[in-house]
Legacy VTK file of the C-alpha trace (Angstrom):
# vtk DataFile Version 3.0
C-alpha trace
ASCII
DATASET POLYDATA
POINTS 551 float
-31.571 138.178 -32.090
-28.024 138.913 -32.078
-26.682 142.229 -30.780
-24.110 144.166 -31.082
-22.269 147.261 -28.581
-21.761 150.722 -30.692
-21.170 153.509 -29.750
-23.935 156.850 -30.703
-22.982 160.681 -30.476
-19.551 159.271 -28.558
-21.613 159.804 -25.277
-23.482 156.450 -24.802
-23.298 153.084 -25.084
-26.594 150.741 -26.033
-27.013 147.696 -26.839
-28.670 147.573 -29.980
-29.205 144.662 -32.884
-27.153 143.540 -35.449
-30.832 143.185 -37.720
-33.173 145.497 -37.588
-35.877 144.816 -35.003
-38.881 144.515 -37.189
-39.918 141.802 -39.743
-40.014 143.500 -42.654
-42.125 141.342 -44.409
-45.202 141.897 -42.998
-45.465 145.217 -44.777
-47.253 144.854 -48.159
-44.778 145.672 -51.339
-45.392 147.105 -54.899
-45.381 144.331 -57.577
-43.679 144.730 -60.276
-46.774 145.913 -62.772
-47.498 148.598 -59.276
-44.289 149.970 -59.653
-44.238 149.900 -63.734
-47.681 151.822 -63.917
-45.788 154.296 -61.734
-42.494 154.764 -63.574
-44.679 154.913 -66.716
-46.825 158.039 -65.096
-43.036 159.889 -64.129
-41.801 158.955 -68.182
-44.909 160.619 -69.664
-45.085 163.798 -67.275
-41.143 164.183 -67.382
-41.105 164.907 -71.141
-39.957 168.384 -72.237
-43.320 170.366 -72.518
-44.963 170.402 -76.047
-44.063 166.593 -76.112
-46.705 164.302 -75.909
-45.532 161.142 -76.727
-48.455 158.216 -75.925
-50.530 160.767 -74.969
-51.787 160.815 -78.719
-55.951 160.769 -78.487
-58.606 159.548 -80.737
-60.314 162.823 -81.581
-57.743 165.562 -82.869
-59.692 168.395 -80.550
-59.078 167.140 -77.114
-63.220 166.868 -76.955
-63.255 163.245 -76.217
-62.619 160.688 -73.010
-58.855 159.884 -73.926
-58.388 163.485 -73.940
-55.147 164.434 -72.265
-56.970 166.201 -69.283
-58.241 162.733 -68.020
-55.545 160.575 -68.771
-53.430 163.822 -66.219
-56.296 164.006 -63.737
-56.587 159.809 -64.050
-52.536 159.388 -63.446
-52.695 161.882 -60.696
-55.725 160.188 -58.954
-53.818 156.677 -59.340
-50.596 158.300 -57.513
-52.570 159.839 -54.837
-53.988 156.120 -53.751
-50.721 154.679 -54.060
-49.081 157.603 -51.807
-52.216 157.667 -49.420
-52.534 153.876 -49.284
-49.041 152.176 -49.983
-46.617 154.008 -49.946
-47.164 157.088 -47.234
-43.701 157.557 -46.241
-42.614 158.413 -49.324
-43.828 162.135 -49.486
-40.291 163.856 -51.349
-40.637 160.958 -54.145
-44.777 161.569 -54.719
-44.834 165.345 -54.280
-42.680 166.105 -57.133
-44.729 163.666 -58.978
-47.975 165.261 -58.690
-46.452 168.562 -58.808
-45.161 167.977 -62.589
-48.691 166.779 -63.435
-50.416 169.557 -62.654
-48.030 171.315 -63.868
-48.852 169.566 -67.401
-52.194 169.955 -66.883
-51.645 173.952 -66.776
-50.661 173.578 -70.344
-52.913 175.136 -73.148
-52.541 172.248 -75.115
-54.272 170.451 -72.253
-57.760 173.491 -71.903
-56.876 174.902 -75.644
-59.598 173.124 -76.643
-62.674 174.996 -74.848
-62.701 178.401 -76.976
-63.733 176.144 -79.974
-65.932 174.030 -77.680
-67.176 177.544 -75.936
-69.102 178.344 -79.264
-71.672 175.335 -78.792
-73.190 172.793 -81.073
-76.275 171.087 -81.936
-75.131 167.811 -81.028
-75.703 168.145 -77.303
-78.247 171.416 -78.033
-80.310 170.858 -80.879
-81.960 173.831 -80.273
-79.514 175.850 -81.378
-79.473 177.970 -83.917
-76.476 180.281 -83.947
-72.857 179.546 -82.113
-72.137 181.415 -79.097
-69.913 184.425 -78.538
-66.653 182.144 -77.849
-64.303 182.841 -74.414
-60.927 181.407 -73.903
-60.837 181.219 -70.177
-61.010 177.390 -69.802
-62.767 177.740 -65.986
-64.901 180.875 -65.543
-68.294 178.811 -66.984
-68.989 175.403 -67.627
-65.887 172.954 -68.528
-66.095 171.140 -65.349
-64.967 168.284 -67.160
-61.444 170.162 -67.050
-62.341 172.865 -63.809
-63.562 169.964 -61.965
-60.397 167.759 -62.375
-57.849 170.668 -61.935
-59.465 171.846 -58.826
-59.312 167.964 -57.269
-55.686 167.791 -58.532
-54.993 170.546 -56.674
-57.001 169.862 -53.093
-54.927 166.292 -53.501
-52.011 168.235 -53.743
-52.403 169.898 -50.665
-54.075 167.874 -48.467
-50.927 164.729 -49.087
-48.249 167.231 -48.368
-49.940 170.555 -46.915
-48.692 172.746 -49.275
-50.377 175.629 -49.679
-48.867 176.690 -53.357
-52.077 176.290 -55.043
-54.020 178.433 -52.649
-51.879 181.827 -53.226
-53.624 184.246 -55.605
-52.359 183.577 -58.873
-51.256 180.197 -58.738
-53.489 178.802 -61.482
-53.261 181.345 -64.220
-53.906 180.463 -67.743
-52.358 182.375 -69.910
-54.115 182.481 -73.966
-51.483 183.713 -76.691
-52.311 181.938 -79.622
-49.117 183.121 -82.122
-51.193 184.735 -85.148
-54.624 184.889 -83.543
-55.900 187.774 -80.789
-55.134 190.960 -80.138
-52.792 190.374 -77.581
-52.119 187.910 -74.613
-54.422 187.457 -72.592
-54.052 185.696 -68.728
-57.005 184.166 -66.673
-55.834 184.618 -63.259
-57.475 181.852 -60.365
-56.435 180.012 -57.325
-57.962 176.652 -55.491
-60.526 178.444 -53.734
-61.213 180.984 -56.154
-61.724 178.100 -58.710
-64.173 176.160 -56.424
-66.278 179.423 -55.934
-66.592 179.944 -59.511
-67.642 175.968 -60.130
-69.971 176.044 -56.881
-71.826 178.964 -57.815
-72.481 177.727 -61.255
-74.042 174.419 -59.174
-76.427 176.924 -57.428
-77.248 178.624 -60.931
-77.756 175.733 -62.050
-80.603 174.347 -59.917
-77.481 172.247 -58.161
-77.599 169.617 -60.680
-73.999 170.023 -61.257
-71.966 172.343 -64.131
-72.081 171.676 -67.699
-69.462 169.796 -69.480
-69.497 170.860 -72.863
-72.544 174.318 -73.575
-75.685 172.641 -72.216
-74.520 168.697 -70.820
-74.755 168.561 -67.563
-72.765 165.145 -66.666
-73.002 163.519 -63.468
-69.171 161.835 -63.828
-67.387 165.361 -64.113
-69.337 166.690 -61.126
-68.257 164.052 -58.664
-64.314 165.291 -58.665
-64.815 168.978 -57.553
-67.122 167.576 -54.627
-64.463 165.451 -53.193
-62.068 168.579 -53.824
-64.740 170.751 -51.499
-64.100 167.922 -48.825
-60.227 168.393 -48.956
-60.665 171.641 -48.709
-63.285 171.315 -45.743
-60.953 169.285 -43.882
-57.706 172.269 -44.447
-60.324 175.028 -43.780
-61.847 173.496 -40.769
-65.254 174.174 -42.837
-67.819 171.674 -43.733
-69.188 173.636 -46.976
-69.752 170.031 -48.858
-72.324 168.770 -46.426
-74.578 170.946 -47.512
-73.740 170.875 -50.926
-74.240 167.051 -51.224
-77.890 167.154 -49.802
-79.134 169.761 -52.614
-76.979 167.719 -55.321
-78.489 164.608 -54.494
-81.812 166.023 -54.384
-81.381 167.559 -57.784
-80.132 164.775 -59.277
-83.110 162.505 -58.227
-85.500 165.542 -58.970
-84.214 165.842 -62.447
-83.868 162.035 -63.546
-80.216 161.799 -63.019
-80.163 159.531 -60.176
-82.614 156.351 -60.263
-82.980 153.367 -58.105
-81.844 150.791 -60.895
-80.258 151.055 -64.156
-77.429 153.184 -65.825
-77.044 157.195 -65.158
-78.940 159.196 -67.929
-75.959 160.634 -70.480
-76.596 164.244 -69.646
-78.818 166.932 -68.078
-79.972 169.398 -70.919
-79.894 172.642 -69.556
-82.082 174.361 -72.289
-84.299 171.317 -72.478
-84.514 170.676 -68.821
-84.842 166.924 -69.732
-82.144 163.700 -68.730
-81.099 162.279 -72.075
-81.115 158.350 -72.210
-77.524 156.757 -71.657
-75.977 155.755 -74.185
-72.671 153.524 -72.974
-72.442 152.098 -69.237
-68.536 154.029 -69.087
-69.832 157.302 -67.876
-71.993 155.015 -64.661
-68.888 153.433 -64.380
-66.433 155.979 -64.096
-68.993 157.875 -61.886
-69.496 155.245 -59.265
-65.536 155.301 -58.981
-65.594 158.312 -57.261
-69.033 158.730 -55.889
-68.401 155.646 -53.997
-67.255 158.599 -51.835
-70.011 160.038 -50.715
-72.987 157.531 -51.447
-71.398 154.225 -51.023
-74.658 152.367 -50.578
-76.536 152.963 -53.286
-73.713 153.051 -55.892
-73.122 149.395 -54.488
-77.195 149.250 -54.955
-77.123 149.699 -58.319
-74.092 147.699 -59.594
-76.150 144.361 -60.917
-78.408 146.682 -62.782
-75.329 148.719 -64.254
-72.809 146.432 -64.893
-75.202 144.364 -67.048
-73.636 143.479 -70.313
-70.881 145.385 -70.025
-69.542 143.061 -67.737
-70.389 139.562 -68.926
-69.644 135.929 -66.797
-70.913 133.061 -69.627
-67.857 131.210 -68.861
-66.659 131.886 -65.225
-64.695 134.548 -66.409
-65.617 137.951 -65.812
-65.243 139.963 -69.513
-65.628 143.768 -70.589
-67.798 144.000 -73.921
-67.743 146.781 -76.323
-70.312 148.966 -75.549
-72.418 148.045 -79.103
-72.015 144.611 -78.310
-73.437 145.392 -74.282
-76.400 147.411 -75.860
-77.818 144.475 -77.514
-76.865 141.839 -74.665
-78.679 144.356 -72.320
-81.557 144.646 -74.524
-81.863 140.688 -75.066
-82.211 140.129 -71.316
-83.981 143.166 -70.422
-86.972 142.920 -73.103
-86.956 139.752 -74.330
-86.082 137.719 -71.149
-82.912 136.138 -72.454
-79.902 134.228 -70.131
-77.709 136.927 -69.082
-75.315 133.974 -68.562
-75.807 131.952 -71.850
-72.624 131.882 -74.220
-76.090 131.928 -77.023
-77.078 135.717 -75.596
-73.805 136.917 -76.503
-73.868 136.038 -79.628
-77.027 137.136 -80.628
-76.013 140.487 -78.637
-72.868 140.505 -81.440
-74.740 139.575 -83.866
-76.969 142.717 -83.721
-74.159 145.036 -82.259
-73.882 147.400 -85.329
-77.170 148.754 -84.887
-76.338 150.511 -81.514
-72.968 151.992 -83.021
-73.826 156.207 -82.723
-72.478 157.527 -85.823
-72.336 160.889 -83.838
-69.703 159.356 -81.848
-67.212 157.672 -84.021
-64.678 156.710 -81.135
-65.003 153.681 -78.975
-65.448 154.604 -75.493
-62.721 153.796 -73.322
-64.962 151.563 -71.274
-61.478 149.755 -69.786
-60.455 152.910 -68.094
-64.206 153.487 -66.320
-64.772 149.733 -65.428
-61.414 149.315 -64.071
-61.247 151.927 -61.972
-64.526 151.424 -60.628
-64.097 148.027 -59.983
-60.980 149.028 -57.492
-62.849 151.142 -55.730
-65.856 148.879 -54.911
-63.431 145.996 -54.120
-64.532 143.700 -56.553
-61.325 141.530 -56.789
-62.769 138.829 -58.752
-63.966 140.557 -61.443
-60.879 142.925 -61.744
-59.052 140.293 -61.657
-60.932 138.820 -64.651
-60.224 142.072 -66.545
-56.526 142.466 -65.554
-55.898 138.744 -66.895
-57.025 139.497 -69.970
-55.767 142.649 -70.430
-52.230 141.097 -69.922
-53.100 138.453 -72.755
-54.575 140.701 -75.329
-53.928 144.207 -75.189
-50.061 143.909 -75.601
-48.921 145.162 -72.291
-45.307 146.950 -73.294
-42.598 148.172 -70.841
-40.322 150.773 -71.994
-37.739 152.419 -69.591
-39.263 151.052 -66.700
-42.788 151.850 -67.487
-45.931 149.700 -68.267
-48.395 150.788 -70.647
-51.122 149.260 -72.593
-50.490 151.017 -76.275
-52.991 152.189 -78.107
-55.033 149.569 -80.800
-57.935 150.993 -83.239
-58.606 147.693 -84.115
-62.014 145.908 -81.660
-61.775 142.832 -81.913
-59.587 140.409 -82.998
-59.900 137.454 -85.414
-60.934 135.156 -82.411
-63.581 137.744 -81.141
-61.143 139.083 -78.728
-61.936 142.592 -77.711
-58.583 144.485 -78.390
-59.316 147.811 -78.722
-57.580 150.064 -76.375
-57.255 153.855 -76.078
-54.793 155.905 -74.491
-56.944 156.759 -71.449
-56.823 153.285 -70.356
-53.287 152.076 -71.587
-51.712 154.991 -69.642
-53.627 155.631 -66.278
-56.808 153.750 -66.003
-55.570 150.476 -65.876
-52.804 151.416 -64.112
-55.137 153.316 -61.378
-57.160 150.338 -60.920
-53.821 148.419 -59.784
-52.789 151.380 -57.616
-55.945 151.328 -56.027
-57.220 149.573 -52.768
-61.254 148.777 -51.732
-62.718 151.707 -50.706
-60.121 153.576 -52.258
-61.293 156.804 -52.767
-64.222 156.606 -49.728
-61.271 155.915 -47.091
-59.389 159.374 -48.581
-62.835 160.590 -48.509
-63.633 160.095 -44.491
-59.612 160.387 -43.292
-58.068 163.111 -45.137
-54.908 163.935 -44.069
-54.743 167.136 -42.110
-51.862 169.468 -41.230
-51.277 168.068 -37.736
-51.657 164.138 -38.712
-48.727 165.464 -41.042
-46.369 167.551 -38.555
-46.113 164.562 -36.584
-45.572 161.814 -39.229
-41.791 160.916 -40.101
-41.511 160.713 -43.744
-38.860 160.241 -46.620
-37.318 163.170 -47.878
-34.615 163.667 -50.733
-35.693 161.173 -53.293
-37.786 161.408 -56.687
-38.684 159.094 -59.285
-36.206 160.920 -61.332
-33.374 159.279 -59.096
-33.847 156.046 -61.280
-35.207 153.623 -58.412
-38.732 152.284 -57.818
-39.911 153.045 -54.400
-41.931 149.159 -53.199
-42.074 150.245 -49.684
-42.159 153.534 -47.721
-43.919 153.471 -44.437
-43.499 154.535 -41.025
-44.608 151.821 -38.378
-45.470 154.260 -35.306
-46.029 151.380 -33.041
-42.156 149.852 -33.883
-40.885 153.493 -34.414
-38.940 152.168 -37.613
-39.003 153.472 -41.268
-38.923 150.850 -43.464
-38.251 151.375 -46.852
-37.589 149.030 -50.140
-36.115 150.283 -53.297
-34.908 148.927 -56.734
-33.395 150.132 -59.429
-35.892 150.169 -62.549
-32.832 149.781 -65.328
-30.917 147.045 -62.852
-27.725 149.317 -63.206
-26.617 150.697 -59.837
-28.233 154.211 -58.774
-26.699 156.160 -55.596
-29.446 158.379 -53.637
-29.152 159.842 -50.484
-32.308 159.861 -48.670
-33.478 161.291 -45.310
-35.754 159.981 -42.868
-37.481 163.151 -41.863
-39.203 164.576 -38.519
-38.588 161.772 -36.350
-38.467 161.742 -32.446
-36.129 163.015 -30.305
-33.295 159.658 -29.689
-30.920 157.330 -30.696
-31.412 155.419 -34.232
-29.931 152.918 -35.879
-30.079 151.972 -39.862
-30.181 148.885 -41.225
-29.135 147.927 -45.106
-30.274 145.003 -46.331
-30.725 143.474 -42.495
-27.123 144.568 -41.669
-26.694 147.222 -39.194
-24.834 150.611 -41.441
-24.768 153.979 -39.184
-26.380 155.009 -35.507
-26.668 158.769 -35.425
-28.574 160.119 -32.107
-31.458 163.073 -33.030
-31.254 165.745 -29.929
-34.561 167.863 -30.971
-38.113 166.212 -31.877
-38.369 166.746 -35.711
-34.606 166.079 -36.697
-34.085 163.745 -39.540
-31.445 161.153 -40.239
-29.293 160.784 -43.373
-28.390 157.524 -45.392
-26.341 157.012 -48.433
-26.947 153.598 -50.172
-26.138 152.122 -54.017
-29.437 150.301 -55.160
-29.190 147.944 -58.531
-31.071 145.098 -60.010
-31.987 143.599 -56.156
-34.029 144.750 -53.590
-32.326 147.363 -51.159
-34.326 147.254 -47.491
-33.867 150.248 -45.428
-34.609 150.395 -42.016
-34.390 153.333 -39.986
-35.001 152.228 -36.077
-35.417 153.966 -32.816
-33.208 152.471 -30.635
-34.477 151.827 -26.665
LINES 1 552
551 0 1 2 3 4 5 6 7 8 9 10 11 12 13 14 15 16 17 18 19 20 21 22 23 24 25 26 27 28 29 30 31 32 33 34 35 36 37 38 39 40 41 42 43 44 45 46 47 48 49 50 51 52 53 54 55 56 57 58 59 60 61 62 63 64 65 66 67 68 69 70 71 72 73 74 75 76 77 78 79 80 81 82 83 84 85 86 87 88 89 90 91 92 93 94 95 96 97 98 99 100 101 102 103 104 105 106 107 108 109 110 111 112 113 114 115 116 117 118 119 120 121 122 123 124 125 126 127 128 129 130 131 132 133 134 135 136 137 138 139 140 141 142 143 144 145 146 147 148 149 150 151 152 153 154 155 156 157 158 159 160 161 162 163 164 165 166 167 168 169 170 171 172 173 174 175 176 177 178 179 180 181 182 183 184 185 186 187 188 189 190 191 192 193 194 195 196 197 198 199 200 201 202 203 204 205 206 207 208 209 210 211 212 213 214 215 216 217 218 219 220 221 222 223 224 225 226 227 228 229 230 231 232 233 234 235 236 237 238 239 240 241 242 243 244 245 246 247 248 249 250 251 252 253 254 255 256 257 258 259 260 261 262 263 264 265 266 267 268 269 270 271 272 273 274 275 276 277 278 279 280 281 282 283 284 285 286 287 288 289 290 291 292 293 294 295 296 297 298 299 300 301 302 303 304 305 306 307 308 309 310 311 312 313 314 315 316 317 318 319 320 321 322 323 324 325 326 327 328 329 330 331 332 333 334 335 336 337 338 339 340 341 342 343 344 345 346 347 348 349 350 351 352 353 354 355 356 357 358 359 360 361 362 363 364 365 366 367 368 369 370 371 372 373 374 375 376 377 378 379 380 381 382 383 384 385 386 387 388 389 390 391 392 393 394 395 396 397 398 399 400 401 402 403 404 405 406 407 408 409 410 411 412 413 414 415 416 417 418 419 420 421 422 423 424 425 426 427 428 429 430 431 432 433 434 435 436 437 438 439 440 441 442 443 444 445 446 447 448 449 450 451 452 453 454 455 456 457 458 459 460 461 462 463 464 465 466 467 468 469 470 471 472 473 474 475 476 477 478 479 480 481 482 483 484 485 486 487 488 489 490 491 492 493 494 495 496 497 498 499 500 501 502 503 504 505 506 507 508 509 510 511 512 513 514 515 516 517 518 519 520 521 522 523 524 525 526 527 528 529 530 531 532 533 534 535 536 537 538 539 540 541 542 543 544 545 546 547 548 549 550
């Protein structure tokens, strides 16, 4: 390689290249529908608050799976892969990111919900037989389907960029003023650690079969997120609390019916009943295994034939999601009457006879894409995700808008071909869009290599740009080995953006930056920990950025 003689901090002279020293094309890049899922997460948190535009859900409440609390917690999750995983240099841009989701999910149209929910209902306790005294604190009993999520959000948040702003007292407050209804305002006052207390000790109250969802439903997919949160906390703390939490969870869950050697998880634990009620839709397994993968990796890799079973169908070499009514019957055709799970004649019989497992108690579709997806990532089935992404592009109308891509919401199941169409906002904003983000393992590899505070004091990172800057970030790592930065950037509208960045907490020396393979600027950093500056325009093309110790 060429080189060229320049002079750094006027007191030395190096020899040092006219390209940048490293190849940067062995380091893996976002793809375009990577980087789209991405903008699309920054468009729908960066909307004034009170807006929810796409966020729009099937059931008017906020009481069902698209609800806006797990399409947050789902985009948040997806973002924390693709910082951990992809993109680790880029802690400014990802930070501010999560922070704004959070901050979204602190809204009360996001926990609103739970002092209607608070009251009870037969559905899920037919016992009952008057509604409960209501409470408008979203996270001092049960609603771990929204504790749970918050208090992983958070952990995330401070084990990727040890920040400690969700551990002060006060930091997750919830404040209740409903306009014409109350007697006054009235604020819930919590932080990380004071959350997980509350959730843990409702676990030990509870037998340790997990906290209820809605009065009386214990799930066992809402009870997987605070557990990894305990182990991001563990690893901050220098504590290994979750250790022993997992072996009495497990053992409950097996003890109670929850957790089986074959076949799909039971829908919910009834508290009152003290029975496991039969599933009723493979999404819940699904979604579950996602994240449990975590901390029982073998058997949720045990159990995926006996799960996946007619949700995911291969009659054609093709790997397809069914409805859940239509995967009902399929399962019950090959389960009890010995049918070919791989005959093209199974699954038609299966639609054939697919209105007789819709639940009229449940009038919404379940947004299977989101669960399967996801898990799929995480268990490194590339195949079948594959499968599932394909088709996804060709029927369920993927749309970009201002540098976003979405999957919009359709009502409609099928299509006149017998295309499953259907897709909910869950899915069309974060699920499918985690499932890209995602790598194998996923989730387990967070799970057994958190980052702590010292792996992060002495990692150089990218500091000074956002998503808001207009440019998609396709690479952002530091290569320890080659002591070189390398970043990639492009602007999402193709019209020219200029951002200043700075290449943070790198080692005392000399440095050189390269733009687009031509050497720009040397500076020379006299303390460990300085960082060094560039300005550079980025339009429609790629703009490589290499920031390189110079020997």
């Amino acid at each position: 390689m060429a080189t060229t003689t320049t002079t750094i901090s006027n007191t030395s002279t190096l020899k040092i290249s006219a390209g940048p020293p490293v190849d940067i094309s062995k380091y893996p890049k976002l793809n375009a529908a990577q980087a789209g899922h991405l903008r699309h997460f920054h468009n729908l948190v960066s909307q004034v608050d009170g807006e929810w535009h796409h966020f729009g859900s099937l059931e008017a409440q906020q009481e069902w799976d698209d609800a806006y609390r797990y399409q947050l917690a789902t985009m948040t999750y997806a973002a924390g892969v693709a910082h951990y995983h992809r993109l680790p240099a880029m802690r400014s841009a990802f930070k501010t990111l999560l922070r704004q989701m959070i901050h979204k999910m602190l809204r009360r149209e996001v926990w609103g919900y739970w002092f209607v929910t608070s009251h009870g209902g037969k559905l899920l306790d037919p016992d009952l037989k008057e509604l409960r005294k209501p409470w408008a604190d979203p996270v001092i009993k049960e609603n771990i389907m929204y504790s749970g999520h918050l208090l992983l959000m958070t952990s995330l948040y401070a084990m990727l960029f040890d920040d400690d702003e969700f551990e002060k007292e006060g930091s997750l407050t919830f404040t209740w003023n409903p306009l014409f209804w109350g007697l006054g305002r009235e604020d819930f006052v919590y932080d990380n650690r004071s959350l997980q207390k509350v959730i843990f000790q409702q676990m030990e109250d509870n037998d340790w079969v997990g906290v209820c969802c809605e009065p009386n439903a214990v799930f066992v997919v809402c009870n997987q997120f605070p557990i990894i949160a305990m182990r991001y906390n563990d690893s901050r703390d220098g504590t290994n609390n979750v250790e022993d939490v997992l072996v009495k969870y497990k053992a409950s869950l097996v003890r109670k019916g929850m957790l089986n050697d074959s076949g799909l998880y039971p829908s919910f634990f009834a508290l009152k009943q003290r029975k496991a009620l039969p599933a009723r839709q493979g999404a819940h397994t699904a979604w579950a295994n996602a994240y449990m993968n975590t901390w029982n990796s073998k058997q949720v890799h045990s159990l995926y034939d006996s799960q996946v079973l007619g949700f995911l169908t291969n009659v054609d070499g093709k790997t397809r999601l069914q409805p859940t009514r239509v995967a009902l019957g399929f399962r019950k055709l090959v389960l009890e009457n010995g049918e070919d799970a791989h005959s093209v004649e199974t699954l038609r019989k299966a639609r054939e006879m697919s209105a007789q497992f819709v639940n009229p108690a449940f009038p919404f579709e379940t947004p299977s894409w989101s669960s399967f997806a996801q898990m799929l990532s995480e268990l490194g089935k590339e195949k079948e995700l594959a499968d599932l992404l394909d088709y996804a592009d060709a029927h369920l109308n993927p749309t970009w808008e201002n540098g976003g891509l979405f999957y919009p919401r359709n009502d409609k199941l099928f299509d006149d071909d017998y295309n499953m169409v259907h897709m909910e906002p869950h899915s069309g904003n974060s699920g499918i869009g985690y499932s890209r983000l995602n790598v194998k393992d996923g989730q387990k590899k967070m799970w057994e290599k958190p980052w702590t505070k010292d792996i992060l004091a002495q990692r150089p990172w990218v500091n000074g740009l956002s998503f808001a800057d207009g440019v998609d970030f396709l690479r952002g790592v530091w290569d320890e080995e080659a002591r070189a930065m390398i970043i990639t950037m492009k602007s999402w509208s193709g019209k020219d953006r200029e951002v200043s960045l700075t290449a943070e907490n790198l080692p005392r020396g000399d440095w050189a930056v390269y733009v687009d393979g031509t050497l720009k600027q040397t500076t020379t950093t006299v303390r460990d920990g300085e960082g060094v500056g560039v300005m550079v325009v980025v339009g429609q093309d790629e703009v490589d950025v290499v920031v390189s110790s110079v020997y």
